[in-house]
C-alpha atoms as one frame of an Amber mdcrd trajectory, in Angstrom:
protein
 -34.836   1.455  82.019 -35.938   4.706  80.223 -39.478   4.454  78.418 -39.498
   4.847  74.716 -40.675   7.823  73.482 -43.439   8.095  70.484 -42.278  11.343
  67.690 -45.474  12.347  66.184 -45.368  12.659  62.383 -45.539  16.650  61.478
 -49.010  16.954  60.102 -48.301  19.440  56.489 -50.951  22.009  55.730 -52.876
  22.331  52.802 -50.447  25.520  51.454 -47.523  23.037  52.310 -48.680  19.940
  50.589 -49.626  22.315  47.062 -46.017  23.901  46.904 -45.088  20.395  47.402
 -46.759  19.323  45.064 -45.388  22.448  42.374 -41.848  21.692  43.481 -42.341
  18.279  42.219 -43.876  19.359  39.090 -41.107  21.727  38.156 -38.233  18.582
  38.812 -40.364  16.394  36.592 -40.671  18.839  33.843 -36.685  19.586  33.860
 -36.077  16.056  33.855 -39.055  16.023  30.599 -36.903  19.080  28.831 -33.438
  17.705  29.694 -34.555  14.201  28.273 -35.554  15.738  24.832 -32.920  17.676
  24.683 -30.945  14.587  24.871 -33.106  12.798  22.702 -32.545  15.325  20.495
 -28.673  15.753  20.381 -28.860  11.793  19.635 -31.012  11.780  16.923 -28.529
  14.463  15.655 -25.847  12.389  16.123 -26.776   8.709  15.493 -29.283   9.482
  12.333 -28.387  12.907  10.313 -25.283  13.643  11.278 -23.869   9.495  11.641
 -21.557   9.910   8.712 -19.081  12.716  10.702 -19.320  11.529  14.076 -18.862
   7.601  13.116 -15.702   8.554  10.954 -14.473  10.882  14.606 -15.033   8.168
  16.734 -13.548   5.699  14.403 -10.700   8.145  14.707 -10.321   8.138  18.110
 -10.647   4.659  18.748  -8.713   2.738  15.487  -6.219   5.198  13.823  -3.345
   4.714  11.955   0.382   6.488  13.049   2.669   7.421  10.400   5.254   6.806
  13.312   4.131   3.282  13.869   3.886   2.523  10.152   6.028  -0.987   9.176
   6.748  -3.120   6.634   8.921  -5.589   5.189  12.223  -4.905   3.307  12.729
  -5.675  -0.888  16.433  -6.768  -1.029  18.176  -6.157  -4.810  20.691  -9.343
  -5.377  24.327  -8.176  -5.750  27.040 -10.444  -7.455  29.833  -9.519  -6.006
  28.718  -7.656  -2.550  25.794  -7.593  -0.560  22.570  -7.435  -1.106  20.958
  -3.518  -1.839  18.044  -2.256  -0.892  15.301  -1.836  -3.418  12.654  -0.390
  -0.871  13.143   0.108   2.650  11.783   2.349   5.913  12.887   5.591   6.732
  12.362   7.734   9.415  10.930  11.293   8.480   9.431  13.628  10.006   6.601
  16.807  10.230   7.427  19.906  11.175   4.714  21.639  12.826   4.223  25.370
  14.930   1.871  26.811  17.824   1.534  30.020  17.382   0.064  30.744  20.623
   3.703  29.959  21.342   5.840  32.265  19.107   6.367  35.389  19.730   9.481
  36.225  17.020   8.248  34.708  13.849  11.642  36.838  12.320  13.694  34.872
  13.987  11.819  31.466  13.981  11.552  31.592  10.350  15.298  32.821   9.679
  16.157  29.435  11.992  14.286  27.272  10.262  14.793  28.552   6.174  18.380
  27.829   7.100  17.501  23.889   7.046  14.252  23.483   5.441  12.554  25.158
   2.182   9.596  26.827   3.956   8.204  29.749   1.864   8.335  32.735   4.318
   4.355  34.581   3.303   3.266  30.795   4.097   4.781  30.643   7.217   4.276
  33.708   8.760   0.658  33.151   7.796   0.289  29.991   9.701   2.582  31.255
  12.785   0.312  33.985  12.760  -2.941  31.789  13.818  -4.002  32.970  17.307
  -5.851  29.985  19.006  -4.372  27.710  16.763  -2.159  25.037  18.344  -1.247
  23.273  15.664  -0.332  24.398  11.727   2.014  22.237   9.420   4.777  23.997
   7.918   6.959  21.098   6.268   6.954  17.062   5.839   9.051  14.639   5.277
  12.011  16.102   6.760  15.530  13.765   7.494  16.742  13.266  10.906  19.813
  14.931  10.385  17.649  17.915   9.621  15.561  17.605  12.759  18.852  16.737
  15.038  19.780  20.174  13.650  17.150  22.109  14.465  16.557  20.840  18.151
  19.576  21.961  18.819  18.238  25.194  18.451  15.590  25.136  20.887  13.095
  26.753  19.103   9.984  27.343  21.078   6.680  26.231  19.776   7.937  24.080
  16.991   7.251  20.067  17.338   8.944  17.329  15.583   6.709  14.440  14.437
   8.423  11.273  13.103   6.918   9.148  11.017   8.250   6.140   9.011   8.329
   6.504   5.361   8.496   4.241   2.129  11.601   4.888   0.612  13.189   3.753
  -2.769  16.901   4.301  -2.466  17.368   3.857  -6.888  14.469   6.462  -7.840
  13.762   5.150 -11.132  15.943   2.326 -11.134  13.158  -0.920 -11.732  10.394
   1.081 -10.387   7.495  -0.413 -12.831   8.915  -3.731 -11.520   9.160  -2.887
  -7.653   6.068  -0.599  -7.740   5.322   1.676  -4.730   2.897   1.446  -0.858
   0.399   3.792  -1.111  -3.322   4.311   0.073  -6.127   2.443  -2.447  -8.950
   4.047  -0.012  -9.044   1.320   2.465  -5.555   0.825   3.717  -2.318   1.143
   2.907  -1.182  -1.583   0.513   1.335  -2.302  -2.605   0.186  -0.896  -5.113
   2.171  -2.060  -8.375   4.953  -4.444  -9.090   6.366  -6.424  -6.050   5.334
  -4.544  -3.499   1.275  -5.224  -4.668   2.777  -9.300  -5.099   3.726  -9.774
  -2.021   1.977  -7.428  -0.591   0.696  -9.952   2.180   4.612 -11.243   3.091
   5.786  -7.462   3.141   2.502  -6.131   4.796   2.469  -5.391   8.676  -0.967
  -4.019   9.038  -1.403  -4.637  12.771   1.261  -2.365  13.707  -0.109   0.139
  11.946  -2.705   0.809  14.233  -2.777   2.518  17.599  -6.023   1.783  19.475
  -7.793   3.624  22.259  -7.170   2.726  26.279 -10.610   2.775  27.158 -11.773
   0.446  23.569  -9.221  -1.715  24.048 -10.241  -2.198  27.738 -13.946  -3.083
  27.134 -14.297  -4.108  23.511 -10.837  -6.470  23.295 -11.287  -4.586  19.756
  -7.451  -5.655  18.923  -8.959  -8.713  18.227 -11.210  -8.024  16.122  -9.578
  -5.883  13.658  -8.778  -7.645  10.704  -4.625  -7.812   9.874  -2.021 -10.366
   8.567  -0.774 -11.325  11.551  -1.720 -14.878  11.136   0.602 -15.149   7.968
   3.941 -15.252   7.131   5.554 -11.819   7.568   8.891 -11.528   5.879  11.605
  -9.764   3.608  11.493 -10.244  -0.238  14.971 -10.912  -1.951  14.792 -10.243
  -5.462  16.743 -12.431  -8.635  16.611  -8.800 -10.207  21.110  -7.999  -9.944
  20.866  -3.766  -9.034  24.254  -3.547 -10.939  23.127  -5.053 -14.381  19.668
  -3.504 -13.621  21.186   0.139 -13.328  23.018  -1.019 -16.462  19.621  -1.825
 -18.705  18.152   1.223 -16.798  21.209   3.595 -18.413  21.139   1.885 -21.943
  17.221   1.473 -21.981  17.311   5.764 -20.956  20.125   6.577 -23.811  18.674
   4.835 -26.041  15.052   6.320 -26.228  16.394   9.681 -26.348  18.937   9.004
 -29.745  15.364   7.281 -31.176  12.747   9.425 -29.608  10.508   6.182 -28.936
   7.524   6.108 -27.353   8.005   3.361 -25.296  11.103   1.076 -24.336  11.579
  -1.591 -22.696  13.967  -4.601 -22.152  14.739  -7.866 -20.021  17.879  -9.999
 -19.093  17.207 -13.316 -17.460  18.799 -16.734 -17.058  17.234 -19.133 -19.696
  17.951 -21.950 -17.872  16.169 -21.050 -14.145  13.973 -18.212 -15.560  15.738
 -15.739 -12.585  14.733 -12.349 -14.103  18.388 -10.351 -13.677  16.733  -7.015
 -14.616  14.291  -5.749 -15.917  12.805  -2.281 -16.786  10.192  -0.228 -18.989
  10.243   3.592 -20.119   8.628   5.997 -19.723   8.957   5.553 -15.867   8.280
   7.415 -12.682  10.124   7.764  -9.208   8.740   5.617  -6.442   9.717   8.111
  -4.008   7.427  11.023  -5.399   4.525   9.534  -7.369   1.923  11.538  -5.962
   2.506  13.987  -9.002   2.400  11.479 -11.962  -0.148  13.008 -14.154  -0.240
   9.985 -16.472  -0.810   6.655 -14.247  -0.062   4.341 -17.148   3.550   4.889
 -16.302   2.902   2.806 -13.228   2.303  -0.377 -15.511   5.187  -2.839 -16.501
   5.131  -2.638 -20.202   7.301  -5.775 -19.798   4.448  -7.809 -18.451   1.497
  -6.029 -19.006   2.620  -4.476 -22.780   1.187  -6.494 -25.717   3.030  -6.325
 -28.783   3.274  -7.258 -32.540   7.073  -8.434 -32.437   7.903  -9.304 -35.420
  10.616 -11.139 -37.493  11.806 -12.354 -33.831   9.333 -14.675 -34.122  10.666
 -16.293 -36.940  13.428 -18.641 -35.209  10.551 -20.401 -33.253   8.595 -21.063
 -36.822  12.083 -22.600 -38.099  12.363 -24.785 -34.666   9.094 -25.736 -35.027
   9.501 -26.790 -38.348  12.960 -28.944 -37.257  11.286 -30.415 -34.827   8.689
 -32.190 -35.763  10.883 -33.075 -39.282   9.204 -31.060 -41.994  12.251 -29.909
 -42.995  15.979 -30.358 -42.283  18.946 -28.206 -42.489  19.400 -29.315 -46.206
  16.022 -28.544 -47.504  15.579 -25.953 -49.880  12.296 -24.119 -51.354  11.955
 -21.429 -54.675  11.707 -17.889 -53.131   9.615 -15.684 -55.063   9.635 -12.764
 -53.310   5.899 -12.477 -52.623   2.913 -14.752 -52.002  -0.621 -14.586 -52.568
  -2.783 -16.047 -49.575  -6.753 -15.725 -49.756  -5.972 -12.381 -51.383  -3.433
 -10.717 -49.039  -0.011 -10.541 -50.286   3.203 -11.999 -48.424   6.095 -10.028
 -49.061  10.063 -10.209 -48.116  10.872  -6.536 -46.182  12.554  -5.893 -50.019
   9.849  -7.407 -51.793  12.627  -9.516 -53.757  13.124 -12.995 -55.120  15.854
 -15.421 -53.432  14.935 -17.961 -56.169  15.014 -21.255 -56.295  17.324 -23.469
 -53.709  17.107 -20.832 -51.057  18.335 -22.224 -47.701  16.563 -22.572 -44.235
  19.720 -20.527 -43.473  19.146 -17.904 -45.475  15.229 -18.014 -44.424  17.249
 -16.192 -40.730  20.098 -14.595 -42.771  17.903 -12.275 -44.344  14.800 -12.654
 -42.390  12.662 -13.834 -45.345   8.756 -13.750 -44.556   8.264 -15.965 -48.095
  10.215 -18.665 -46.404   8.467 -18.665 -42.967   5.429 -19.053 -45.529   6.747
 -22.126 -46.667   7.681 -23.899 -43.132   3.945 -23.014 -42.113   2.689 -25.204
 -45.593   5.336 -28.208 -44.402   4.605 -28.117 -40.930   0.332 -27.883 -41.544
  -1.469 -25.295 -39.892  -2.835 -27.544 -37.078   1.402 -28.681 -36.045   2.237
 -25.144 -36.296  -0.474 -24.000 -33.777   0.327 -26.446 -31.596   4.204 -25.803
 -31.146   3.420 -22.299 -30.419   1.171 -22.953 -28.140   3.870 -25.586 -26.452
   5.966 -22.203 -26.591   3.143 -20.429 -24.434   2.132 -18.084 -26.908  -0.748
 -16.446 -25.567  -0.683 -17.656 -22.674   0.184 -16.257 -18.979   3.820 -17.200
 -17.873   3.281 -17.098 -14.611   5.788 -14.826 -13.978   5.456 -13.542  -9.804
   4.296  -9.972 -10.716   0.385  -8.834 -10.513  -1.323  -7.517 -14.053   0.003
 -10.207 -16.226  -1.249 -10.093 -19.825  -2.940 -13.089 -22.224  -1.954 -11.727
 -25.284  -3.895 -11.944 -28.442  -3.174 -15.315 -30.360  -7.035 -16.359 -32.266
  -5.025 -16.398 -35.248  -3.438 -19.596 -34.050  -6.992 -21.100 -33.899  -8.815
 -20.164 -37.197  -7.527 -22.288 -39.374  -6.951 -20.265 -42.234  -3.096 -20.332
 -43.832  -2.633 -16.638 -43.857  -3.228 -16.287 -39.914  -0.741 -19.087 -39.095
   2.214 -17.231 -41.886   1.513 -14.013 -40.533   1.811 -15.606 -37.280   4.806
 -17.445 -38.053   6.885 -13.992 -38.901   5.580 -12.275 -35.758   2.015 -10.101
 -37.140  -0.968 -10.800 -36.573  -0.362 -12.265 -32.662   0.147 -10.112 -30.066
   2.052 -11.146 -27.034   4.199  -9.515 -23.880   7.818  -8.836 -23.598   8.044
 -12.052 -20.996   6.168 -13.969 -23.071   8.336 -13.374 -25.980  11.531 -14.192
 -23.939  10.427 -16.747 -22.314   9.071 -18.574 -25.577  12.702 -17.968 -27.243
  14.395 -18.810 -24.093  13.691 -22.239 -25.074  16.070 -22.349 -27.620  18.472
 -21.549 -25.091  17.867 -23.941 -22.462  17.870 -26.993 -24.608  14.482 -26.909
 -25.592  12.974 -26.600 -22.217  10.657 -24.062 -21.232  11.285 -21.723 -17.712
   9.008 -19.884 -15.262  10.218 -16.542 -15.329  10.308 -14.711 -11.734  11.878
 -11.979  -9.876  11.591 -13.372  -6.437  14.801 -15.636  -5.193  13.730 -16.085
  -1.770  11.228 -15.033   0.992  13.026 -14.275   4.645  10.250 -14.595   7.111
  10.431 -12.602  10.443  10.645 -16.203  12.405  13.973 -16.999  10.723  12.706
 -19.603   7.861  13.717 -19.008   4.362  11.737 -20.181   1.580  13.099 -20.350
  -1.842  11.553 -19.971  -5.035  12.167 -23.091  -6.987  11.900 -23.487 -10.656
   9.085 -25.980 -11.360   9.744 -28.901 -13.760  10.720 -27.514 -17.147   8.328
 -28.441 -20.436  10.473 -30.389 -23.206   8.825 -28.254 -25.826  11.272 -28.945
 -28.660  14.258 -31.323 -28.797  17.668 -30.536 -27.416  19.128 -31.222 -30.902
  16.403 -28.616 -32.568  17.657 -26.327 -29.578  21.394 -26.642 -30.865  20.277
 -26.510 -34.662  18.410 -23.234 -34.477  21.420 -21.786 -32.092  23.696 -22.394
 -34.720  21.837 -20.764 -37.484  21.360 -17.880 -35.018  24.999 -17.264 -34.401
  25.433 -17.579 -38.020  23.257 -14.876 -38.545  25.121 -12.678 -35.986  28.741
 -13.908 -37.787  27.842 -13.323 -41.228  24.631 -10.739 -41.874  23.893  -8.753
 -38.220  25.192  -5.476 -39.938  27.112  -7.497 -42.412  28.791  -9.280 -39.475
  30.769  -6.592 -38.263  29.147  -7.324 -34.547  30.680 -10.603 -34.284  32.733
 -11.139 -31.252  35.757 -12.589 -31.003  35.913 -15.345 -28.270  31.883 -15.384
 -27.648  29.394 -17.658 -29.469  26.206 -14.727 -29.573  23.020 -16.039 -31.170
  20.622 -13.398 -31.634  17.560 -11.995 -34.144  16.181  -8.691 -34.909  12.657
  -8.325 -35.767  10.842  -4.918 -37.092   6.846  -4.799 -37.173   4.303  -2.460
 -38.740   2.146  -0.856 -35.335  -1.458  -1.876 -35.247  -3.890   1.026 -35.177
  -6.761   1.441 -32.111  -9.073   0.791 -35.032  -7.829  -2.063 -36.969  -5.130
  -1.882 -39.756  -1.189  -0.883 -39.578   0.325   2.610 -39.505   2.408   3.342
 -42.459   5.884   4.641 -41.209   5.477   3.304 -37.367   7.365   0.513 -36.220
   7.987  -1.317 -33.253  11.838  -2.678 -33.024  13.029  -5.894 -31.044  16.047
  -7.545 -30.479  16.872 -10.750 -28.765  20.033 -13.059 -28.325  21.896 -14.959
 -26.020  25.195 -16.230 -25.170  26.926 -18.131 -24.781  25.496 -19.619 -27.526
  25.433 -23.457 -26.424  25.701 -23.329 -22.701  23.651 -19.866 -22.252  24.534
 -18.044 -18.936  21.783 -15.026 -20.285  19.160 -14.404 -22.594  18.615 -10.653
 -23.705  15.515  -8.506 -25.063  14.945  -4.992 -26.052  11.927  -3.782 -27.714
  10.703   0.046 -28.464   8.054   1.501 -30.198   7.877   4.352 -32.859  11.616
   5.309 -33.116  12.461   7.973 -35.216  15.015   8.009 -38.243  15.449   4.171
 -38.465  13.205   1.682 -40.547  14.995  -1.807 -38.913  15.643  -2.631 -35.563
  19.238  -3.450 -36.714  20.238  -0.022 -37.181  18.484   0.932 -33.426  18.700
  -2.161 -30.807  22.322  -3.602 -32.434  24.416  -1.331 -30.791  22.414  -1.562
 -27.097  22.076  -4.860 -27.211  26.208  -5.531 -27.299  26.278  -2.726 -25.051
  24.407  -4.668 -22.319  26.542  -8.517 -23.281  29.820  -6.542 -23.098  28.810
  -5.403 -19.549  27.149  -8.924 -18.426  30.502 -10.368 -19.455  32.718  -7.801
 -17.570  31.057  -7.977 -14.438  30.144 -11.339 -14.440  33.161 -12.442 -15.666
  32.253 -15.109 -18.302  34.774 -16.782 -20.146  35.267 -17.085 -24.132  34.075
 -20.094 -25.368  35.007 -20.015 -29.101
């Protein structure tokens, strides 16, 4: 057995053990330099310059694809054929160069300006980037475009794809659709349906791409905040794309023969509330909003606008007034022609005398403000305030569309005659188109009063359908008021609408014009500015549609007879054509 043998530890000199001793101090003092520098570079990063890098990592780790951008369709109803689409996705894409990669921008540019609208200085600038891998020459490109050009084979162009919001009718019902776009957070509805139901339609979670390497030691999926834990779905709408192209056409004809500022009209069924169409101008395309100078285009005058209307008003006074038995169909008063009310005069539009026995017919025949005077003093002003606000004047409809509108109606509540008469002929309150069909849609739904909405149904993504049912319907007036003030209505339409030379053979119409001085920002009326209304519906005792046009300001006509008479049978002629309603008279 071999003896273990002892290694004696090296014994260092004094010179060894001091360069020892420096080598160590030099490591020490690299670490000490390397460690401020790093200190450094972090207090750089994390303190004054936290902003930029958060918003790069933020990048990196949570960003949103154009490619993996989704969301739920808006279906337009169709009565005779499928559904169309009001706002779908479609695929687009970038078109992007390298010019480290080109090295004929001649011919690259004469490929490409065959298929795509590139401006050639811009181009050749961007081709023309050395060190540059990336420079955007053209978005939102088709596919068929893009199929085209790969076929070419162009070196150092890329195709990026992207889905897009797309609005297949432009400007057809755009203030009631309303348009996706960024509101600095996300990318949301921003107006009309698409802000609604923004959280049915929304599919924020697949919006997102996140990092490998976050997703692997965060789980940050789950913590990002999305919708996925509600009811994801397709919105079908009550809105009819064939009679809403139809408003659309009449609504655009008719503001440029009256150069108004504003126009707007609805068609809906009086006896569900279903809103058929409905549409506002001026208007804007969906597709290309980014260029709208003047956002209040992007708000539906329809629910939003409040309005003065006028002598439309004046058939809900009368049912009021039936109603609750202050007068009957046989009661007469002496017309004078004006009244004096805590010193402010109530004139008829002429300013002339009816005299004495003038007619509750004759109150609509010739649209008499004295008379609506008198059925305010027989119905009291407390009764009168209270039927109007049965007929939700002033009040929100409820209607399924964001940015609804009150209305102004403190008239109704000051107790002084002169408020409630002026009220009673339409001045004085101020409500919205939908409130103003909806509260005359009562007289055609047998005194009951509707919801009005634009949503039918909701398709959700797990095959449940949930549809939008009419609430239970407010008795606001009697069903034999409803049928009184329908006849006087159609009687006004046989006999006096333009001397009754718009009556229709075979169809009962009941309708009302109304014309109303414009309020000024400041208080007081403009002298010579008018807004114009119309409203009917047919037919007249078992109502399959209720119609209302308004405009503002037209030019060259003082009565909303001589504007609105003409569009207005316009759009019944069409309703009955294409939905094939039958004569009842």
């Amino acid at each position: 057995m071999r003896a273990k043998r002892n290694n004696p530890t090296p014994q260092l000199t004094e010179d060894q053990k001091l360069r020892s001793i420096d080598r160590a101090g030099i490591v020490i003092g690299v670490f000490f330099l390397v460690g401020m520098v790093i200190l450094g570079k972090a207090f750089y990063i994390q303190v004054i310059n936290h902003k930029h890098y958060t918003e790069l990592a933020d990048k990196q780790y949570i960003s949103l694809t154009g490619g993996g951008f989704d969301r739920g369709a808006i279906y337009f109803a169709h009565y005779k054929n499928e559904p169309g689409i009001a706002a779908e996705l479609r695929s687009v894409y970038r078109i992007a160069v390298n010019p480290n990669q080109i090295t004929d921008k001649e011919m690259v540019y004469k490929e490409l300006s065959q298929h795509i609208d590139i401006d050639k200085d811009d181009f050749m600038t961007r081709a023309s980037k050395q060190n540059d891998p990336y420079e955007e020459i053209a978005k939102n490109v088709s596919e068929e475009v893009v199929k085209k050009l790969r076929e070419k084979n162009l070196v150092g162009i890329s195709y990026i794809k992207e889905n897009k919001r797309a609005y297949p009718q432009d400007e057809v019902a755009a203030s009631t659709i309303g348009f996706v776009g960024n509101d600095g957070t996300r990318v949301r509805g921003q107006y009309g349906v698409e802000r609604y139901y923004d959280d049915v339609l929304s599919r924020v979670a697949s919006n997102r791409r996140v990092n490998f390497f976050a997703e692997l030691f965060t789980n940050i999926e789950k913590t990002i905040a999305s919708n996925t834990d509600m009811m994801e779905g397709d919105v079908m709408l009550t809105i009819d794309v064939e009679a809403q192209r139809a408003l659309h056409n009449i609504l655009v004809e008719t503001r440029n023969q009256w150069k108004s500022d504003t126009i707007g009209g609805i068609i809906m069924d009086p006896k569900t509330g279903e809103i058929v169409a409905m549409d506002s101008l001026p208007s804007f395309n969906p597709n290309d909003f980014s260029g709208v100078e003047d956002t209040s285009v992007f708000v539906n005058q329809n629910v939003s606008g409040v309005y003065e209307m006028g002598s439309i008003i004046k058939p809900l006074t009368m049912a009021a007034a039936f109603d609750s038995g202050a007068v009957t169909l046989e009661t007469t008063y002496n017309d004078t022609g004006i009244r004096e009310l805590n010193g402010y005069k109530v004139k008829n539009y002429d300013s002339q005398a009816r005299g004495p026995n003038t007619t509750m017919q004759t109150i609509l025949d010739k649209s008499l403000n004295v008379g609506i005077v008198f059925l305010v003093e027989q119905l009291g002003i407390k009764r009168f305030a209270e039927y109007f606000n049965n007929f939700g004047i002033g009040e929100e409809t409820g209607i399924d569309l964001p940015n609804e509108a009150k209305g102004l109606s403190k008239n109704l509540k000051s107790g002084v005659l002169v408020d409630s008469a002026t009220a009673g002929f339409g001045q004085g309150i101020a409500i919205t188109p939908i409130q103003t069909i909806r509260a005359l849609g009562a007289l055609a739904n047998h005194g009951k009063l509707v919801t009005p909405h634009v949503v039918k149904s909701i398709v959700y993504k797990n095959g449940t359908v949930k549809k939008i049912v009419q609430d239970e319907q407010d008795q606001v007036i009697s069903e034999k008021t409803s049928e009184a003030v329908s006849r006087m209505l159609v009687h006004v339409v046989d006999t006096s609408l333009n001397k009754g030379t718009l009556k229709m053979d075979g169809y009962s119409i009941a309708a009302k014009t109304g014309t109303a001085q414009m309020v000024k920002p400041g208080g007081g009326y403009y002298e010579g500015r008018y807004l114009h209304s119309f409203f009917g519906y047919f037919p007249a005792y078992e109502p399959r549609y209720i119609v209302f046009l308004f405009h503002t300001y037209p030019k060259g006509a003082e009565y909303a007879s001589a504007t609105l008479s003409e569009p207005f049978f316009k759009i019944v002629k069409f309703l009955i054509s294409y939905y094939e309603i039958p004569p009842d008279r």
